[in-house]
C-alpha positions in Angstrom: 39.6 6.5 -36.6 37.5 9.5 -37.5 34.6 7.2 -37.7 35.1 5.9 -34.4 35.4 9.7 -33.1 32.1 10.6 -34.4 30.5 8.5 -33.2 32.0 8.7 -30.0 30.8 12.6 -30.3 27.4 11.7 -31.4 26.9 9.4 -28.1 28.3 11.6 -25.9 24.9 14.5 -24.8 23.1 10.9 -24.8 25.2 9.7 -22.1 26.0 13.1 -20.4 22.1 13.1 -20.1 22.0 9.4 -18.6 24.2 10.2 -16.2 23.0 13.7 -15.5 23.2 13.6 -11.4 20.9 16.8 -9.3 21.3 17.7 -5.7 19.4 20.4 -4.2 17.9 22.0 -1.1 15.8 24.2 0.4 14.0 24.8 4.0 10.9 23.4 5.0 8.4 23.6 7.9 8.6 20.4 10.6 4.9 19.6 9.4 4.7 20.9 6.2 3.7 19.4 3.1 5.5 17.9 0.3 4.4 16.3 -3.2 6.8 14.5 -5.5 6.2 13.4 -9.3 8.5 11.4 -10.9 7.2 9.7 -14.1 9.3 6.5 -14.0 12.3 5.0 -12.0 12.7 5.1 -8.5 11.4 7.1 -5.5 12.8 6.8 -2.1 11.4 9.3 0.8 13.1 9.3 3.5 12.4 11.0 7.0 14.8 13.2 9.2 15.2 16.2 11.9 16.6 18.8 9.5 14.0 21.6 8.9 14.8 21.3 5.1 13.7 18.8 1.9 16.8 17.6 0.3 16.8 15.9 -3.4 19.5 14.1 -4.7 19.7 10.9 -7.3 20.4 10.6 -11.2 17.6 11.9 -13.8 17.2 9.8 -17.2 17.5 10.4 -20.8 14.6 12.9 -21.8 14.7 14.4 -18.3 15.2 18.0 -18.7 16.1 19.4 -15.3 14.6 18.9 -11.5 12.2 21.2 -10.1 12.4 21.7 -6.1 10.8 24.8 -5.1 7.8 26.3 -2.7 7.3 27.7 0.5 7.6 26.1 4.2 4.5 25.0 4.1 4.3 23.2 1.1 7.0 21.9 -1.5 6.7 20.6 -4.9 9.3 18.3 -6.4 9.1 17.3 -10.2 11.2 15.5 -12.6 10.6 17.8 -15.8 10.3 15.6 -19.2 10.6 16.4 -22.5 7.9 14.4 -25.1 6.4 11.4 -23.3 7.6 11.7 -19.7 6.5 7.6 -19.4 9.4 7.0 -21.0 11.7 8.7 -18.4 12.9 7.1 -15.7 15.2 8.8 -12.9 16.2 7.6 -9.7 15.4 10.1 -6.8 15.8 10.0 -2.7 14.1 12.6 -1.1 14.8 13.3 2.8 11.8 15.8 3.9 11.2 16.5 7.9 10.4 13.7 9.9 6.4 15.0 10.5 5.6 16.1 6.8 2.7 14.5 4.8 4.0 13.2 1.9 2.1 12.9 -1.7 4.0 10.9 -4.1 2.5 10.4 -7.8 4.2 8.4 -10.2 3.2 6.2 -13.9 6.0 3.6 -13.5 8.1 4.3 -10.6 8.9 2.1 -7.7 8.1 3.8 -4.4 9.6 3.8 -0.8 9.1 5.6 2.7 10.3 5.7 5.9 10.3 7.3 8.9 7.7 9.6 8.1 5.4 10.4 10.8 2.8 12.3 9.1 0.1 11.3 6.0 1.8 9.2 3.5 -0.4 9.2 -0.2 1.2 7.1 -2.9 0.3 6.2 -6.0 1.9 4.4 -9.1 0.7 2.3 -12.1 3.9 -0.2 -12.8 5.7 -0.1 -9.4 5.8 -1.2 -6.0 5.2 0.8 -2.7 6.7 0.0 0.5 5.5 2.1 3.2 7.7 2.0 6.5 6.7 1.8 10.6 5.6 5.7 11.7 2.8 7.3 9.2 -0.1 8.6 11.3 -2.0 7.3 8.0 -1.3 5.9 4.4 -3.2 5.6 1.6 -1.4 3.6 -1.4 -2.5 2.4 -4.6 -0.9 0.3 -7.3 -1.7 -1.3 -10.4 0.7 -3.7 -11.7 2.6 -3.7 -8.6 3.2 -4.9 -4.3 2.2 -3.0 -1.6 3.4 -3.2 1.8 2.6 -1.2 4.7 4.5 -1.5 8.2 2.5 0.7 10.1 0.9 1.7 14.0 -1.1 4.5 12.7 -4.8 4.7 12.8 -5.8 4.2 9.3 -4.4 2.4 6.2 -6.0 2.0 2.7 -4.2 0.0 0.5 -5.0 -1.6 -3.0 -3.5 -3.3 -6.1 -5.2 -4.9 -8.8 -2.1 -7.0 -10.1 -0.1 -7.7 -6.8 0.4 -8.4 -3.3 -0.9 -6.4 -0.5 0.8 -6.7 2.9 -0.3 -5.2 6.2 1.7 -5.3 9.4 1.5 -4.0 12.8 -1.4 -1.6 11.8 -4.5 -0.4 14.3 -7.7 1.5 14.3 -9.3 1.4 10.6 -8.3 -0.7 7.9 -9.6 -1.2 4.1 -7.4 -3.2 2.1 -8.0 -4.7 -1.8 -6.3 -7.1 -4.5 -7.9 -8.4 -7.6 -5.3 -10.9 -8.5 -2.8 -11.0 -5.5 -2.9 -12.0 -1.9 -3.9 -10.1 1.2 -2.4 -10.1 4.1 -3.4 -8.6 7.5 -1.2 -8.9 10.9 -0.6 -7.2 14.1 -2.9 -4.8 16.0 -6.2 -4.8 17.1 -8.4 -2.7 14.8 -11.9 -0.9 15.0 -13.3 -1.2 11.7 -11.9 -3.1 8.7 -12.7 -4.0 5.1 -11.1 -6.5 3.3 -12.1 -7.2 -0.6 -10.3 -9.4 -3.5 -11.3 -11.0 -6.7 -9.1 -14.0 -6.9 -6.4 -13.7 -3.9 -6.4 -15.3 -0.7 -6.9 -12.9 2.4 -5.5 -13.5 5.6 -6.6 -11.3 8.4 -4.6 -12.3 11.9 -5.1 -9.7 14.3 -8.1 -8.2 16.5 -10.8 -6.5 16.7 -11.8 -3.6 19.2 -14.6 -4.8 21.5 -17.2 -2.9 19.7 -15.2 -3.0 16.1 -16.6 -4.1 13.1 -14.9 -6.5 10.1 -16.1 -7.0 6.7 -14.6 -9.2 4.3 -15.6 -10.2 0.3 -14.2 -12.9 -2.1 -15.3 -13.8 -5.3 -12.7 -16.7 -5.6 -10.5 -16.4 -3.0 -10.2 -18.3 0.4 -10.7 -16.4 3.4 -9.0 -17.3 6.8 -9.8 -15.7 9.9 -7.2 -16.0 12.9 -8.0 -14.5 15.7 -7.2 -14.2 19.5 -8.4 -16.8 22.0 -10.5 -14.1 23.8 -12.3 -12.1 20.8 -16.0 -11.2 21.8 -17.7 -11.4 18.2 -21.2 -11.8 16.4 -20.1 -13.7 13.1 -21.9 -13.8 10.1 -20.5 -16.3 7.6 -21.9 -16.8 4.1 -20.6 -18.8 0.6 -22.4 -19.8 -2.5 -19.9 -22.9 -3.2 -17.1 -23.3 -0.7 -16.0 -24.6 2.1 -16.4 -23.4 6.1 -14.2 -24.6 8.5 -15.5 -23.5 11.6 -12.8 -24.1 14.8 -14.2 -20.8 17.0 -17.7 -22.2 16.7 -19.9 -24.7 15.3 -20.0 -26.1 12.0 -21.6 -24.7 8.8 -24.7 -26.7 7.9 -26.1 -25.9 4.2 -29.1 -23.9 3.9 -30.8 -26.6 1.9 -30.7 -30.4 0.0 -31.0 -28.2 -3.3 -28.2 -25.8 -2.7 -24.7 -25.9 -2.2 -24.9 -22.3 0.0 -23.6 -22.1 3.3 -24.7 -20.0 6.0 -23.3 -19.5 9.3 -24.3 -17.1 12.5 -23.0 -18.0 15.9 -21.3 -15.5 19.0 -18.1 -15.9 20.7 -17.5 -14.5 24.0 -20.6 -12.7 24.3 -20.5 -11.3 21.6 -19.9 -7.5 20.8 -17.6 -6.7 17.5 -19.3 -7.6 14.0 -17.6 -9.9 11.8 -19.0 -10.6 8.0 -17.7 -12.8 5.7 -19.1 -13.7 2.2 -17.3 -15.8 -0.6 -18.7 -16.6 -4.0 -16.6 -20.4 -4.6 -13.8 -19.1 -2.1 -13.4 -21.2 1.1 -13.7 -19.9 4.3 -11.6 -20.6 7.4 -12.1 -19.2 11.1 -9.3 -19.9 13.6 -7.5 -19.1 16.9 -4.3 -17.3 16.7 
């Protein structure tokens, strides 16, 4: 029996600390901005109407305490480690005023947003990112990890190298990358876009702004255009071994007997926007919506 006890008072800081639950607050300005870092775990933002950033959520073993503090203008909130804070992994949700930019920073935490009209920036290493409809911009990187962005703002960048990324309901300027996921782009109508991956398929099915501009590179990865019936377009289609399917325009014919490169350059309604596309062995595919 004293055995058991012992033991039972040797494990208990360990799981006082595991369980160690913070809830705090403190005003903030309506537009104000606020950083989070949170090493590992979980971060959900969400926005509201309360002049005032509110933390609450459970901090892991290692965690030594939370740190809100700051002035109206700009708050800090940190999850304070002890040794390697990689190793620490706390679940936070953090409500900030509805039009604050958010900065989140994190090694292997999973991130969410919502209903946050100002600048979202997020950034993780082993984690995924959803961003939710309202920023007036995001910005979201991830390494081993999904983003996806639900967003009417006017300007998204969004990357991972091992992951999906997902655009929906965006307009104005997009620049999206993957090295080994897909990419996905739907909704709006945008003015300039850039679209890279390594090996993922892109998908791109919105439109373009009468004078916009669309870029798009693959090494391996097929390509598919879909666009609306009445899109006004110069195209410019290139690939060193794949396949164009053509179904806006007319076919691809290769450049010579001695090559397998494609080349394609045709106009659609008159023309007006810029659309490029170059694949290395990735296929290419343009289409009506």
């Amino acid at each position: 029996m004293r055995t058991v006890i012992a033991v039972l008072l040797a494990a208990a800081p360990a799981v006082a600390v595991a369980q160690d639950r913070v809830s705090q607050t403190r005003p903030a300005a309506p537009d104000g901005v606020v950083q989070i870092d949170n090493p590992a775990g979980s971060i959900r933002v969400i926005g509201w109407d309360r002049a005032e950033v509110a933390v609450s959520g459970t901090l892991g073993p290692g965690a030594s305490g939370l740190d809100l503090r700051g002035d109206r203008r700009h708050t800090w909130v940190e999850v304070e480690t002890e040794g390697n804070p990689h190793g620490v992994s706390s679940d936070l949700e953090v409500r900030v005023p509805a039009g604050s930019d958010v900065a989140i920073e994190s090694f292997g935490a999973s991130i969410s947003v919502s209903d946050v009209k100002g600048m979202v920036t997020a950034e993780t290493v082993n984690g995924d990112i959803r961003v939710g409809e309202a920023p007036r911009e995001v910005q979201a990187e991830s390494v081993n990890g999904g983003v996806s962005v639900s967003s009417r703002g006017g300007r998204v960048q969004a990357e991972s190298v091992n992951g999906p990324v997902t655009v929906r309901g965006a307009s104005g300027e997009i620049n999206a990358s993957t090295v080994n996921g897909p990419l996905t782009i739907t909704g709006g109508t945008f003015e300039r876009g850039r679209l890279e991956t390594v090996n993922g398929r892109v998908l791109f099915e919105a439109g373009l702004a009468a004078r916009g501009s669309l870029e798009v590179e693959s090494v391996s990865g097929e390509v598919e255009l879909a666009l609306p019936e009445n899109t006004s377009a110069d195209f410019s289609v290139t690939t060193f071994s794949g396949d164009i399917r053509n179904e806006l325009g007319p076919p691809a014919p290769a450049t010579s007997r001695h090559t397998t490169e494609r080349e394609l350059t045709f106009s659609t309604g008159g023309g007006g926007a810029k659309v490029t596309v170059e694949t290395l062995s990735g296929s290419i595919v343009l289409r009506r919506r």
